[in-house]
ZATI-405362 format. One record per residue: residue number from 1; residue in three letters; x negated, y, z of N, C-alpha, C, O, CB in turn. Coordinates in Angstrom, 2 decimals. Atoms other than C-alpha are relative to their C-alpha. Glycine has a CB too. Layout:
! residues N
NUM ALA X Y Z X Y Z X Y Z X Y Z X Y Z
...
! end
This chain:
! residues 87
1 UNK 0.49 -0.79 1.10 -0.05 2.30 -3.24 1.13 0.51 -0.87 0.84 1.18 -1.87 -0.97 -0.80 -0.82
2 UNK -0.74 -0.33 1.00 3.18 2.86 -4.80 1.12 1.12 0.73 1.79 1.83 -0.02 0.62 -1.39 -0.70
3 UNK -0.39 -1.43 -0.79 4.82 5.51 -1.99 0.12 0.98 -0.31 -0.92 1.64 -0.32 -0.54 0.41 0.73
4 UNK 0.10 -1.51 0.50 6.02 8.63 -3.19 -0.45 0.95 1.02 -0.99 2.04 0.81 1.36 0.52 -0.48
5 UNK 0.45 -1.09 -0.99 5.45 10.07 0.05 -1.53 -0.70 1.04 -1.88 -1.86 1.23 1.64 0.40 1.16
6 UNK 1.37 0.31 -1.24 2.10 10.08 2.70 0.50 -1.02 0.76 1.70 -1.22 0.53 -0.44 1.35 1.18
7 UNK -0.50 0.78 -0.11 2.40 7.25 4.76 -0.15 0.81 1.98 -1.23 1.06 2.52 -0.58 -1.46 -0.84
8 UNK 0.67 -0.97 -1.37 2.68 9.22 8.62 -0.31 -0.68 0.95 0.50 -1.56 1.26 0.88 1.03 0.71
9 UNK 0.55 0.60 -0.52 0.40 8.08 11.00 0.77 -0.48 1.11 0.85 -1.69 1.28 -0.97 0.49 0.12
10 UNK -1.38 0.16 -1.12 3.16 8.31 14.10 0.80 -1.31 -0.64 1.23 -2.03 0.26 1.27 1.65 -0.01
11 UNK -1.15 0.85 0.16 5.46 5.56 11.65 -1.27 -1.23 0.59 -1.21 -1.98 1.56 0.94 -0.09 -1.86
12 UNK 0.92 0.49 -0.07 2.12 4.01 11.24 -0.55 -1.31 1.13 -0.72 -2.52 0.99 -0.50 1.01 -0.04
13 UNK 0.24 0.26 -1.02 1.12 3.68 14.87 0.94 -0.61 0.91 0.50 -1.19 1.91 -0.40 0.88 0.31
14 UNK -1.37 0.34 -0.43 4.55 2.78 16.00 -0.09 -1.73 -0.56 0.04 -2.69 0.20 1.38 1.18 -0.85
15 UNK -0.22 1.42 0.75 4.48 -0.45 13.44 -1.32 -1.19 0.51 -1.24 -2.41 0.33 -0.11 0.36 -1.94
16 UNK 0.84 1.25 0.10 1.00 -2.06 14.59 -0.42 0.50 2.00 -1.35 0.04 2.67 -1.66 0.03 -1.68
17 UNK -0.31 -0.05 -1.83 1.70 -0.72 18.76 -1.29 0.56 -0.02 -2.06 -0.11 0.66 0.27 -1.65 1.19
18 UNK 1.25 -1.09 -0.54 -1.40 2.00 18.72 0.33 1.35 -0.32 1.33 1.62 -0.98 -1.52 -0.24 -0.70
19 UNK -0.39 -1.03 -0.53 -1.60 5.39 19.41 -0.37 1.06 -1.62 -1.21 0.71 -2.46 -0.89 0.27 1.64
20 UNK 0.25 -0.40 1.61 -1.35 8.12 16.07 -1.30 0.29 -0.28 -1.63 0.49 -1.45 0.77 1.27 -0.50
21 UNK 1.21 -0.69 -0.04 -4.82 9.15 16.91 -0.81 -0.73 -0.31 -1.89 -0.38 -0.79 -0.36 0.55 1.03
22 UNK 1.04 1.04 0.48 -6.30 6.08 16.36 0.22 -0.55 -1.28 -0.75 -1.09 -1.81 -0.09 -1.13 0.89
23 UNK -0.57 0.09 1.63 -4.34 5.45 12.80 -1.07 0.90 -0.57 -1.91 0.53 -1.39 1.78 0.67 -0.38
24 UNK 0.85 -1.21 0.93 -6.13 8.93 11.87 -1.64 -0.52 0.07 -2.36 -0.40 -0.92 0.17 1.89 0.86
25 UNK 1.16 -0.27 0.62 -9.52 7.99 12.80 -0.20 -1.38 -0.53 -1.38 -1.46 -0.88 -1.14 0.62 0.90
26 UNK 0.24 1.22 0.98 -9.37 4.31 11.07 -0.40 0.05 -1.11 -1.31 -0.42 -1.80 0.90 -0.65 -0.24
27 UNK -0.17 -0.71 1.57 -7.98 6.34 8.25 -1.26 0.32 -0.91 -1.65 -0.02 -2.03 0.69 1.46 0.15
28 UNK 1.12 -0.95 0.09 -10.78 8.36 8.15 -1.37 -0.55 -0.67 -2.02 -0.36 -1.69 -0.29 0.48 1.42
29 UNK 0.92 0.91 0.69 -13.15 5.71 8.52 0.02 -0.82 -1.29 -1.00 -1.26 -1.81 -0.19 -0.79 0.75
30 UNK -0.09 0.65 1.27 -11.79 4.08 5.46 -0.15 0.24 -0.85 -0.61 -0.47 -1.75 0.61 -0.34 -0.31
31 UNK 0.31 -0.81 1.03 -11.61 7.15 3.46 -1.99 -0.13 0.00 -2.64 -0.22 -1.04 0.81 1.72 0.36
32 UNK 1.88 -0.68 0.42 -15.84 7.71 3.85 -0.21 -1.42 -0.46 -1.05 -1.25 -1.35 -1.49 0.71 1.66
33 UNK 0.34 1.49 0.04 -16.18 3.62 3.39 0.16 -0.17 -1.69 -0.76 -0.57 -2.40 1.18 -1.09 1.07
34 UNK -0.26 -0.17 1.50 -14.45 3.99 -0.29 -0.50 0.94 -0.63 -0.71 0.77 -1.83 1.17 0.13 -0.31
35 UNK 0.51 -0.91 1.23 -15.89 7.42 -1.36 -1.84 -0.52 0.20 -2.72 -0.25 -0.62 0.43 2.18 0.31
36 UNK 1.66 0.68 -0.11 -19.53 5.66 -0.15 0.01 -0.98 -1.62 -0.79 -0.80 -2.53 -0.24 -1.42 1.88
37 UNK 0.13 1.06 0.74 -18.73 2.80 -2.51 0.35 0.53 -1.76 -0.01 -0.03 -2.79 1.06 -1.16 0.71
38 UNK -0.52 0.09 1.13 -16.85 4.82 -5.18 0.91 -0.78 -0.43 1.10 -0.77 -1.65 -0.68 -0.08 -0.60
39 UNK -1.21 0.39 0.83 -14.06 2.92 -5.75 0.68 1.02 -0.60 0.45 2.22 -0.59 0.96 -0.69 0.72
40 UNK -0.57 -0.67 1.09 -11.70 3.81 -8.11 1.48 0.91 0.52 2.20 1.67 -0.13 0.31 -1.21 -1.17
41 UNK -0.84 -0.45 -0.47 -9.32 4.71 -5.70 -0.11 1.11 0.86 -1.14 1.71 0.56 0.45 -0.78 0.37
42 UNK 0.84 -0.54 -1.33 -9.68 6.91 -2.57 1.20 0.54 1.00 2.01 1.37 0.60 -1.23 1.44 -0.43
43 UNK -0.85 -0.49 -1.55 -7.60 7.53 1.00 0.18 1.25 0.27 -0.70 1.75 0.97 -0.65 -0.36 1.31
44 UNK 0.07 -1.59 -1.05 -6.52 11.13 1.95 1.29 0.49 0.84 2.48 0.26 1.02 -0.24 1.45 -1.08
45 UNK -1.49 -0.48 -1.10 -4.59 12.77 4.20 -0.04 1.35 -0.48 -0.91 2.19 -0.67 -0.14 -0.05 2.07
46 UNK -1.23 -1.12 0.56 -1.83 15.13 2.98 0.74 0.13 0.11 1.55 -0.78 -0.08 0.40 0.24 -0.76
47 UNK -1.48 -0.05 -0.76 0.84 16.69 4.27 0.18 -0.49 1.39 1.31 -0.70 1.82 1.01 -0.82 -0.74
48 UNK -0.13 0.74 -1.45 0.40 15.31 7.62 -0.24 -1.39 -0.12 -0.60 -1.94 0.92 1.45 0.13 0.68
49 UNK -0.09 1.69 0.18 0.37 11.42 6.17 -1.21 0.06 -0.69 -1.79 1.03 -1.18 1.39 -0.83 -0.90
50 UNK 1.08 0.53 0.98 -2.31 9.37 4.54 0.61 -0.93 -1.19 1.54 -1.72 -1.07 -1.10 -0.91 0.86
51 UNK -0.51 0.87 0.98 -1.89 7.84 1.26 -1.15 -0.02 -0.70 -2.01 0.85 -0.73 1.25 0.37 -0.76
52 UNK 0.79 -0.06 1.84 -3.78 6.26 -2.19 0.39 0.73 -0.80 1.52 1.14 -1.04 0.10 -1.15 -0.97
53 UNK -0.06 -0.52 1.25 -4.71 7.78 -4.87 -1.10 -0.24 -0.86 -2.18 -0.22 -0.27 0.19 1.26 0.07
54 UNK 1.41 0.15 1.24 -7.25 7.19 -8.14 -0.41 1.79 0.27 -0.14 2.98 0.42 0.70 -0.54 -2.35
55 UNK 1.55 -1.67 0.10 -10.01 9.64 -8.08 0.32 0.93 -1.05 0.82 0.57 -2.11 -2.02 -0.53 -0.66
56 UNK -0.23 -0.79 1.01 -9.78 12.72 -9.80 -0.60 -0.28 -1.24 0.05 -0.14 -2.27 -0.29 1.12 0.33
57 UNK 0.85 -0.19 1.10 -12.63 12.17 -12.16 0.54 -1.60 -0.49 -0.24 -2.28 -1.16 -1.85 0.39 0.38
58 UNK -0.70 1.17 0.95 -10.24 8.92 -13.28 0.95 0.83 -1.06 1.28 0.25 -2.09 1.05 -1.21 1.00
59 UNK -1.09 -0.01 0.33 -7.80 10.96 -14.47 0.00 0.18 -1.37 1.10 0.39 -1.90 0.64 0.79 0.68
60 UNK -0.44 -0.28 1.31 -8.67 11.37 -18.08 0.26 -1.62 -0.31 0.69 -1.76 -1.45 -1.17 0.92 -1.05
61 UNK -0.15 1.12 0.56 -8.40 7.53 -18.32 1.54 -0.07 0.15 2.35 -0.20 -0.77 -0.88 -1.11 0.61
62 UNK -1.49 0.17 -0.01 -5.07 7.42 -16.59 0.55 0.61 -1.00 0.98 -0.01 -1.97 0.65 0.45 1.12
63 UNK -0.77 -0.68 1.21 -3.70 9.83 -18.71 0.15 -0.20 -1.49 0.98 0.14 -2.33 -0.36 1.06 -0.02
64 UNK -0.26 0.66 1.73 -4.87 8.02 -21.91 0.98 -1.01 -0.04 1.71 -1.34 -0.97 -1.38 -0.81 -0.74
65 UNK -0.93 1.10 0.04 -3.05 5.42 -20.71 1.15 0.09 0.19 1.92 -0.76 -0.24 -0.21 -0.80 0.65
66 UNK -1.21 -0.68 -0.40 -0.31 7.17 -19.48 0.96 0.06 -1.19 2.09 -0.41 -1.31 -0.32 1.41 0.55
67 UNK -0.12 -0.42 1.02 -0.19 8.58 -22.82 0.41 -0.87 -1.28 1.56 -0.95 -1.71 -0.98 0.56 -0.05
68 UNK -0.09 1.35 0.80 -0.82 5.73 -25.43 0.05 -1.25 0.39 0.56 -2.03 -0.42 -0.85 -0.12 -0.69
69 UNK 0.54 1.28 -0.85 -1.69 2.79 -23.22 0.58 -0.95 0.30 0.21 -2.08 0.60 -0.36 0.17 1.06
70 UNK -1.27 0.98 -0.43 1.68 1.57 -22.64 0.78 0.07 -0.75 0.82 1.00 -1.56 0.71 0.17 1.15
71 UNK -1.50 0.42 1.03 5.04 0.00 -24.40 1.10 0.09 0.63 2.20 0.42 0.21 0.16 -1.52 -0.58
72 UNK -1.41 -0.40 -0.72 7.09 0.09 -21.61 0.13 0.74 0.99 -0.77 0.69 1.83 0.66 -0.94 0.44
73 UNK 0.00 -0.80 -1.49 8.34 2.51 -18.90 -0.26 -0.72 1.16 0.30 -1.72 1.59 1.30 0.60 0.33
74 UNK 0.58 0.11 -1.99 6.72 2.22 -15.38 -0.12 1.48 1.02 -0.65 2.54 0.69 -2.05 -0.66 0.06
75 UNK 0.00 -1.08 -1.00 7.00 4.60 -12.56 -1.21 0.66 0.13 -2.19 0.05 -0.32 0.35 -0.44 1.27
76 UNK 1.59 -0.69 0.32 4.01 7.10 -12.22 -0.79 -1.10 1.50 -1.93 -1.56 1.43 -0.08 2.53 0.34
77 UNK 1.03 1.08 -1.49 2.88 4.76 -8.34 -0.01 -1.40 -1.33 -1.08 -1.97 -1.49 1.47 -0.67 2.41
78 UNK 0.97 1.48 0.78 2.81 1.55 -11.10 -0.83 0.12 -0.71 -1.66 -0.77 -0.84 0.56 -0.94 -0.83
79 UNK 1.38 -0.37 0.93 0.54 3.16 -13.43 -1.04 0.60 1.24 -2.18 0.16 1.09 0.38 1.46 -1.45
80 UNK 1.09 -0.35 -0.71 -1.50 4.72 -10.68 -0.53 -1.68 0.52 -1.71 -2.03 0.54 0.46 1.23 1.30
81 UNK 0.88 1.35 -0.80 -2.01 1.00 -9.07 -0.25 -0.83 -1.13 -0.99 -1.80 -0.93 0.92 -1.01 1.29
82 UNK 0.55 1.26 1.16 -2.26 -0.89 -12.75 -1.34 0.80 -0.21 -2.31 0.05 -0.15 1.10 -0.32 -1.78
83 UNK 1.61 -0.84 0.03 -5.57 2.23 -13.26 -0.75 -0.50 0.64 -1.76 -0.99 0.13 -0.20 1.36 0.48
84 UNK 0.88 0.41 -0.49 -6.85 1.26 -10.15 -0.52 -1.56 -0.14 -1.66 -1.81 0.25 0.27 0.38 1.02
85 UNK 0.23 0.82 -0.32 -6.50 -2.54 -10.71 -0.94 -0.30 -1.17 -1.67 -1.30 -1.09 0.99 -0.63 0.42
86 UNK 0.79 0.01 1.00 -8.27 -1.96 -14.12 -1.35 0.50 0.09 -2.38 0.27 -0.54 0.57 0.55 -0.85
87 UNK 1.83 -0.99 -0.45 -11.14 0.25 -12.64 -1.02 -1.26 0.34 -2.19 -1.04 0.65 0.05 1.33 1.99
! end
């Protein structure tokens, strides 16, 4: 969750010995599994890779927090995963 970049299914598939095609449709399945449930987070593929991200319709919270919410600097991936761990 804290990756600046997509995570590509090829490194992906390489790291757990299956094929990229089957990374994508796991992916896939995981993404519809979380937007079913609504978590606070949600799976997409972009750019060729899959990565987290908080839901759009979070983002006026992040941003309050972004904003006022905090005392000390954190990278924008630690505030995206402290949002979700607060959702």
């Amino acid at each position: 969750m804290v990756a600046d970049e997509p995570a590509d299914p090829r490194l992906l598939a390489q790291l757990i010995e299956t094929s990229p095609q089957q990374i994508d449709d796991l992916c896939s399945e995981l993404a519809a599994e979380y937007d079913r449930e609504q978590r606070g987070f949600e799976l997409v593929k972009i750019a060729g890779g899959w990565r987290f991200q908080s839901r759009a319709e979070l983002a006026p919270y992040v941003e309050r927090f972004v904003l006022t919410g905090q005392s000390a600097r954190l990278s924008a991936a630690a505030l995206e995963t402290l949002a979700i761990v607060a959702y």
